[in-house]
C-alpha positions as CSV (number, residue, x, y, z in Angstrom):
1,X,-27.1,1.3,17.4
2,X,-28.1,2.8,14.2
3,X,-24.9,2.0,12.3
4,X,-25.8,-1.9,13.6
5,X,-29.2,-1.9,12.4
6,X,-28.5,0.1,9.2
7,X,-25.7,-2.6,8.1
8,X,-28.0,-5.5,9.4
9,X,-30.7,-3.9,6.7
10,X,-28.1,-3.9,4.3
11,X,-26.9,-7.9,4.9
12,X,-30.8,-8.5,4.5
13,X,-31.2,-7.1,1.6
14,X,-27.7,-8.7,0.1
15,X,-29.4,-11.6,1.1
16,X,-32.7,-11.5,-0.7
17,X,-30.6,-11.3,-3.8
18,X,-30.0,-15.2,-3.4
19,X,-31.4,-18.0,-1.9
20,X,-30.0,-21.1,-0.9
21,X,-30.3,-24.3,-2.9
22,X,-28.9,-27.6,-1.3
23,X,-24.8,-27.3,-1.5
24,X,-24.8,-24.0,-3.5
25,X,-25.7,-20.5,-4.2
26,X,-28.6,-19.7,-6.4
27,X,-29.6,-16.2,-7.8
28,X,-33.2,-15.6,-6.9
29,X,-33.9,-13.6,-9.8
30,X,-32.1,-15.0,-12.3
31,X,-28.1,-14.4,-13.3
32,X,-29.1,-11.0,-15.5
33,X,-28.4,-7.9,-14.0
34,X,-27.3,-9.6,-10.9
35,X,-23.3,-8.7,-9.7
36,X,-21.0,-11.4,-8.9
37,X,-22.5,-13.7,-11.7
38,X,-19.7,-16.2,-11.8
39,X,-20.0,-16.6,-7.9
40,X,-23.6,-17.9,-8.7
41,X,-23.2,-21.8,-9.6
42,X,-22.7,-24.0,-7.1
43,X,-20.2,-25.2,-5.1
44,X,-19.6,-28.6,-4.6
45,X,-21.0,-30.8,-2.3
46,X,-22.2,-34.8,-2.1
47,X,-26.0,-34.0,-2.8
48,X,-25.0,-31.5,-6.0
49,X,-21.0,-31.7,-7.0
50,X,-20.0,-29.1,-9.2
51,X,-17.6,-30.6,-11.6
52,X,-17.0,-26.7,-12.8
53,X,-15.2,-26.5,-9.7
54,X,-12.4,-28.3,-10.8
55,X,-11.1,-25.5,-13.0
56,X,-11.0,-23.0,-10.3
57,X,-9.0,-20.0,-10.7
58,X,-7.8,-17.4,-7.9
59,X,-11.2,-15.8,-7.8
60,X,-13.0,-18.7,-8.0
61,X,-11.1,-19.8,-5.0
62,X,-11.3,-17.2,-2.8
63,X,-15.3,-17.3,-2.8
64,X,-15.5,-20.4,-2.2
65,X,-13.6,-20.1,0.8
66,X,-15.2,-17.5,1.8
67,X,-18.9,-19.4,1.5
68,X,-17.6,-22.1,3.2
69,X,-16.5,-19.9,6.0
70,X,-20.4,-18.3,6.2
71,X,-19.2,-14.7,4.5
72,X,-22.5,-13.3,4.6
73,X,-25.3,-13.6,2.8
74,X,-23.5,-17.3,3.3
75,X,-24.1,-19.6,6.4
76,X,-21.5,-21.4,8.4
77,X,-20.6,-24.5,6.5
78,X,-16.6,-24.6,8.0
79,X,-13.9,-23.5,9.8
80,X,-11.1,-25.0,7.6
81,X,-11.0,-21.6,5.5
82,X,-10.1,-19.2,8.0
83,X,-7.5,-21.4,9.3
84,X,-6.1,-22.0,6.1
85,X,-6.4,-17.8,5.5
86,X,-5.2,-17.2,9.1
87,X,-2.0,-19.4,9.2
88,X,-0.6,-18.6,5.7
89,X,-0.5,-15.3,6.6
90,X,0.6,-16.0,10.0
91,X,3.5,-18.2,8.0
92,X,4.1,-14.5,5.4
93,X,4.8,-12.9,8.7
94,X,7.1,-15.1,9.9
95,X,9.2,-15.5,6.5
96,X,9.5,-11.7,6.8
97,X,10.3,-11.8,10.0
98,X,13.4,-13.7,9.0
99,X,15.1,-10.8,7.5
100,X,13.6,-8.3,10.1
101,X,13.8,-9.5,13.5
102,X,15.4,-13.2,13.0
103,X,13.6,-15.7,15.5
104,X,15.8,-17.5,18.0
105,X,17.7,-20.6,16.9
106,X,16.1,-22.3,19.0
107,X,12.4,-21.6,17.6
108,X,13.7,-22.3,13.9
109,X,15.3,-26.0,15.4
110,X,12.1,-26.5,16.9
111,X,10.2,-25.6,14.2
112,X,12.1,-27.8,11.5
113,X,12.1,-30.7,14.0
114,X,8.5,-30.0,14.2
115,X,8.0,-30.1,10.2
116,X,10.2,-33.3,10.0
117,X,7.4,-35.1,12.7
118,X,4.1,-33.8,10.9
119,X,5.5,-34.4,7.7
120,X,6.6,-38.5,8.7
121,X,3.1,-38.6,10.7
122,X,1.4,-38.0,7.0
123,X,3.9,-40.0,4.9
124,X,4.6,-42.9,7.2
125,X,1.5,-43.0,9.1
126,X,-1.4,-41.6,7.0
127,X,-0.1,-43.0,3.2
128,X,2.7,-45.8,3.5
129,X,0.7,-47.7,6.8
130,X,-3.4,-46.5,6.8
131,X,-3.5,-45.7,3.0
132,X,-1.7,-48.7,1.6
133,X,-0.7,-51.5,4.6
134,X,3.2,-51.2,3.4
135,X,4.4,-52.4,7.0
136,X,2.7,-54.2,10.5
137,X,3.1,-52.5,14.1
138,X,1.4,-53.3,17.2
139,X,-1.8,-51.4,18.0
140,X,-0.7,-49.2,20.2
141,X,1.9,-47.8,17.7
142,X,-1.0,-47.8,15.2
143,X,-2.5,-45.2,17.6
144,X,0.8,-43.2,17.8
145,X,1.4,-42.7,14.2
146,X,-2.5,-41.9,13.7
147,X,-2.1,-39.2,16.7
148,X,1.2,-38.0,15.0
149,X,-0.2,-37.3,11.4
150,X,-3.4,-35.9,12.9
151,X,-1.1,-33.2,14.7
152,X,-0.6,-32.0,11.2
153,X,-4.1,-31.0,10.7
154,X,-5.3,-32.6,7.5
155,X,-7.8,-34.6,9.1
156,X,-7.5,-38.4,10.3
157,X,-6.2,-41.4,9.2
158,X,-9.5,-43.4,8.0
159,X,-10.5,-39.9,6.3
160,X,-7.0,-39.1,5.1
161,X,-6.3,-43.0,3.8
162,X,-10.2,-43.4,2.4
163,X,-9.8,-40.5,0.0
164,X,-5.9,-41.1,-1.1
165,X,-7.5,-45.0,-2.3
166,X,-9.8,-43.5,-4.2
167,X,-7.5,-41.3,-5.7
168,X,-5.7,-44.3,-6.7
169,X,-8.6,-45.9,-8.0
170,X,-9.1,-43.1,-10.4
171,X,-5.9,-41.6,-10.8
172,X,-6.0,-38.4,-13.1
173,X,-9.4,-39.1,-14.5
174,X,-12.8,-36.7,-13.9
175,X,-13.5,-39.5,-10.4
176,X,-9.9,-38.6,-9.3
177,X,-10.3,-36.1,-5.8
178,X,-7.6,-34.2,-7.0
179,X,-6.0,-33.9,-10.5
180,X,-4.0,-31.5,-12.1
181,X,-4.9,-32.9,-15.5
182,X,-8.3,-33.1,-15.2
183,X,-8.8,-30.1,-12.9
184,X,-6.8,-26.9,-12.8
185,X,-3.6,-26.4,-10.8
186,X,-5.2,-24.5,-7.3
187,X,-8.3,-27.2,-7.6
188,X,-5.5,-30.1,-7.3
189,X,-3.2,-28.1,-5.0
190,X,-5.8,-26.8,-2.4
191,X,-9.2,-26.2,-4.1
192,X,-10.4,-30.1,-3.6
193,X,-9.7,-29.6,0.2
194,X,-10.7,-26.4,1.3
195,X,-13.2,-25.2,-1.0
196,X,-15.6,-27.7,-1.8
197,X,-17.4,-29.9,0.2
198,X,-18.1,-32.3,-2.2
199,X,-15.2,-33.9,-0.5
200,X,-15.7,-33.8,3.1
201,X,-16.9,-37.3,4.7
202,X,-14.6,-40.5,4.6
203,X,-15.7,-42.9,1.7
204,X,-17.3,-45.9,3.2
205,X,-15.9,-48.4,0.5
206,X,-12.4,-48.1,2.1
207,X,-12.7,-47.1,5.3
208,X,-14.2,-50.9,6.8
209,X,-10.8,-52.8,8.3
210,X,-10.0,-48.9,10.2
211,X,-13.1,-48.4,11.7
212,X,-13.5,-51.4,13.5
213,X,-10.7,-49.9,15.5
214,X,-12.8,-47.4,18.1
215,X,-9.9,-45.3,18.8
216,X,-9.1,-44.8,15.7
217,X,-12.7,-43.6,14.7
218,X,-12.8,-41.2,17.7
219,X,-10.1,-39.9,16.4
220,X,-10.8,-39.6,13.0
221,X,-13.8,-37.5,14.4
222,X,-11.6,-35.4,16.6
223,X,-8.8,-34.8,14.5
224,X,-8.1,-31.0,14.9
225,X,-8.5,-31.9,18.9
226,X,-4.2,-33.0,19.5
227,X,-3.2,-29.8,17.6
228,X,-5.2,-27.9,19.4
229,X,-3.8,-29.4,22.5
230,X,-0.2,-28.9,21.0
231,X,-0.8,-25.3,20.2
232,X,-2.2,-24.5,23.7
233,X,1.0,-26.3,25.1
234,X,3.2,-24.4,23.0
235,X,1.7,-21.0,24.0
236,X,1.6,-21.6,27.5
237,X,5.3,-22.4,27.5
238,X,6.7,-20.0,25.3
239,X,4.1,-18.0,23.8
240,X,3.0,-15.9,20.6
241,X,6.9,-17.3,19.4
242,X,6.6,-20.8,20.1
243,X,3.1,-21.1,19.3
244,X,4.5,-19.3,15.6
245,X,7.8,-21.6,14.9
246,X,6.8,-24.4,16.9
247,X,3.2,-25.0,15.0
248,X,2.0,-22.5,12.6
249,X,4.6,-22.6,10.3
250,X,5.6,-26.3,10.3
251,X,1.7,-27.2,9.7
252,X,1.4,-24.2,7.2
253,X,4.9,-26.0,5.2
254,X,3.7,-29.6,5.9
255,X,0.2,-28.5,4.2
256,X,1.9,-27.4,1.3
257,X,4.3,-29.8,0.7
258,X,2.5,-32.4,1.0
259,X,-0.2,-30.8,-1.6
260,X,2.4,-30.8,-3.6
261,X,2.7,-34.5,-4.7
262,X,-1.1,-34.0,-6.1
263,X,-0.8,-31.3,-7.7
264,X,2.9,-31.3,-9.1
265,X,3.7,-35.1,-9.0
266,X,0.8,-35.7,-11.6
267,X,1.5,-33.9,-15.5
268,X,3.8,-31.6,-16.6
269,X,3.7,-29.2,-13.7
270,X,6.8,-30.3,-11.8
271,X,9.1,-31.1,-14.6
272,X,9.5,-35.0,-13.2
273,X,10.4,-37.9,-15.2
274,X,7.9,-41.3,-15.2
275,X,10.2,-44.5,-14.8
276,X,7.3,-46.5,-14.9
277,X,4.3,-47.4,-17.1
278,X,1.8,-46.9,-14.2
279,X,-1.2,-47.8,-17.0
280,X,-4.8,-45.8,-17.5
281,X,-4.8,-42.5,-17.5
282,X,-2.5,-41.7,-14.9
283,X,0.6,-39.6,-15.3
284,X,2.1,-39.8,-12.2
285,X,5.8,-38.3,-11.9
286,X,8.7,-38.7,-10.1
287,X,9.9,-34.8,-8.9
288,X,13.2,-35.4,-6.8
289,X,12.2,-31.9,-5.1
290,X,9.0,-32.6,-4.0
291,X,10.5,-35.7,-2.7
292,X,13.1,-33.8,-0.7
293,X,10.5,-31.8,0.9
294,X,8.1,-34.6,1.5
295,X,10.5,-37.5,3.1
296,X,10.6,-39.4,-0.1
297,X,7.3,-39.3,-1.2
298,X,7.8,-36.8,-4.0
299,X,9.1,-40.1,-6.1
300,X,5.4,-40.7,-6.9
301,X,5.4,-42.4,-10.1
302,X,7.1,-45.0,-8.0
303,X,4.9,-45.2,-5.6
304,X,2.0,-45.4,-8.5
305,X,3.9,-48.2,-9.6
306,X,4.2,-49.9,-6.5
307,X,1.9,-48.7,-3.7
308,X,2.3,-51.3,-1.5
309,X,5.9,-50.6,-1.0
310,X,7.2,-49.2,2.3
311,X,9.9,-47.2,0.4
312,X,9.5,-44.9,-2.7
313,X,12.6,-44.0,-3.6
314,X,13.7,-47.1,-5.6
315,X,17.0,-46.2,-7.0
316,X,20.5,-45.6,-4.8
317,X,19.9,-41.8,-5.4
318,X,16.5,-41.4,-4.9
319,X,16.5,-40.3,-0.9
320,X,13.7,-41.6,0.7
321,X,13.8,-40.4,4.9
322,X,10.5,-41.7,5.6
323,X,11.9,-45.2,5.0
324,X,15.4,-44.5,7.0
325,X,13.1,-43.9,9.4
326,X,10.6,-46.9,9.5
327,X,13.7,-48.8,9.1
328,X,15.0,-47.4,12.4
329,X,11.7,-47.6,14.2
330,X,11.8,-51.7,12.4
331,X,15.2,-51.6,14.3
332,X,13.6,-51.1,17.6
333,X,11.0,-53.7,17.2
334,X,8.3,-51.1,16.7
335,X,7.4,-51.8,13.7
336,X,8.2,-54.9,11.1
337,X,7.5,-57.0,8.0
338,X,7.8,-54.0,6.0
339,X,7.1,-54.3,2.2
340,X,9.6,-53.2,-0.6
341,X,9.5,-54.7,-4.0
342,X,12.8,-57.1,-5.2
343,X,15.1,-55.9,-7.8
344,X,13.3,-58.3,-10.1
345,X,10.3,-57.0,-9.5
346,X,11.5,-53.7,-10.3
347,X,13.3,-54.4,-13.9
348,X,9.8,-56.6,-14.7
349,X,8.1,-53.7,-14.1
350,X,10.4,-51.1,-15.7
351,X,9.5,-53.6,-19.0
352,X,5.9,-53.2,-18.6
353,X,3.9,-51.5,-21.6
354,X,0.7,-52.7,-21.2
355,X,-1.8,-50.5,-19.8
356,X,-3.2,-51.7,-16.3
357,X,-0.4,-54.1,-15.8
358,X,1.8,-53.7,-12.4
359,X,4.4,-55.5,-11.1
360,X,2.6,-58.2,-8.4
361,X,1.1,-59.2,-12.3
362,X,-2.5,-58.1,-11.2
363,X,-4.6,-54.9,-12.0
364,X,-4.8,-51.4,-11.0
């Protein structure tokens, strides 16, 4: 139709304006005179990162999302921006739908239930066992837990685990994947994830011991494949509803929270307190909300201090249901040998000053 070929005209035209150089978006003609000029630098990715991306605002944010999601003039680069788009406002709808036309109580159980699973599939399966080793299990349980944080859709385990190690390795400096302190708050809280690509394959360097697991790999390479499977089930057994409470929302809450400890657990952002001399420049935080939302693993400056340990929330009333839980799943034999550091270990570390030290008397 005419209207078609008029608006194609128009998209080539938009798109002679710029042309594409490696990871990002280049004005042809130079930045004078040319609209959108602080869309123009590039966004990052492994051939050209874009430090500048780090201090992202709102704007900032919202084209890059939309690059990555082949906005036009823009190719395809991924479909993790539209979901994120799709099922946050999926997620407004159902928060307003609370006050309107209140779900059943049987869609909010499920969906809390469902929060509860994705959220101890990331902390227990994804950080405490793939990231840092804190307990043993057989390797068919390995598989389970990998399957169950993978429902949650923030990628697999090797990716998931490869990334959080190099986070620690760098922990609030310019290397760190995700700081708050050296980066601006969206760039730690989402931006680092969704919006640059800089970050998208698994880092070699920690990812050895995992791959040599096939199934594990497969998955890592499938890992939107078991929600998708999960969604579909939900729909065909109960629909738009189900498919809302039982899925959306719980992965939409599960994203957030756990987002959370990066980009609140770290600085001033969250208001938490630092028990521990965690050494360098990292100013991890412990932010009892975070941790009531994440299973315990909003206690992070404990965990910074001690990331081998099983449980993170050292003190009596520092709630920590992600350990309750492995210690019920140690109960039933499925898992065992789990790691937590002695009350010794604790008060020697709780005397620490020096930068770099930790409590197993080795370095960060």
């Amino acid at each position: 139709s005419s209207s078609s070929s008029s608006r194609s005209s128009s998209l080539r035209a938009e798109a002679q304006r710029f042309s594409l150089d490696g990871g990002g978006v280049v004005a042809s003609g130079g930045a004078a005179g040319v609209p959108f000029e602080w869309l123009l630098r590039p966004i990052g990715s492994v051939e050209r990162p874009a430090t500048e991306d780090r201090f992202m605002d709102l704007k900032r944010f919202v084209v890059a999302c939309a690059y990555r999601a082949g906005s036009p003039p823009f190719p395809v680069k991924s479909t993790l921006p539209p979901v994120l788009l799709s099922f946050h406002a999926a997620t407004l709808y159902a928060a307003g739908s609370l006050l309107v036309a209140p779900p059943s109580a049987a869609h909010v159980a499920g969906g809390a239930g469902m929060y509860a699973l994705l959220t101890f599939g990331i902390t227990g399966g994804h950080h405490r066992y793939f990231s840092h080793r804190s307990y043993r299990t057989s390797r068919p349980f390995q598989f389970a837990i990998a399957l169950l944080g993978s429902l949650a859709w923030q990628r697999g385990p090797i990716w998931w685990s490869s990334h959080h190690n190099h986070h620690h390795l760098h922990s609030d400096t310019g290397r760190d994947p995700h700081s708050p302190v050296t980066g601006s708050w969206l760039w730690s809280h989402m931006g680092w994830y969704w919006a640059s690509a800089e970050h998208d394959p698994p880092l070699d360097k920690f990812t050895r011991t995992w791959r040599s697991f096939p199934e594990l790999a497969a998955l890592d390479k499938l890992h939107f494949a078991p929600g998708l499977l999960l969604a579909a089930s939900l729909y065909a057994c109960g629909g738009g509803g189900a498919l809302l409470w039982g899925f959306v929302v719980p992965v939409t809450c599960c994203w957030n929270s756990i987002f959370a400890i990066g980009s609140l657990c770290h600085g001033d952002l969250g208001g938490g307190t630092r028990r521990f001399e965690t050494g360098g420049a990292d100013t991890s935080t412990n932010v009892w909300w975070v941790a009531m939302l994440t299973l315990g693993d909003g206690w992070h400056n404990n965990h910074h201090a001690f990331r081998w340990s099983a449980r993170q929330g050292l003190a009596a009333h520092e709630l920590d249901a992600t350990y309750a839980a492995l210690r019920a799943l140690e109960t039933l034999g499925l898992v065992w040998d789990l790691k937590v550091p002695s009350a010794e270990q604790v008060a020697a570390a709780e005397r620490v000053r020096a930068p770099g030290e930790c409590a197993e008397g080795g370095r960060r």
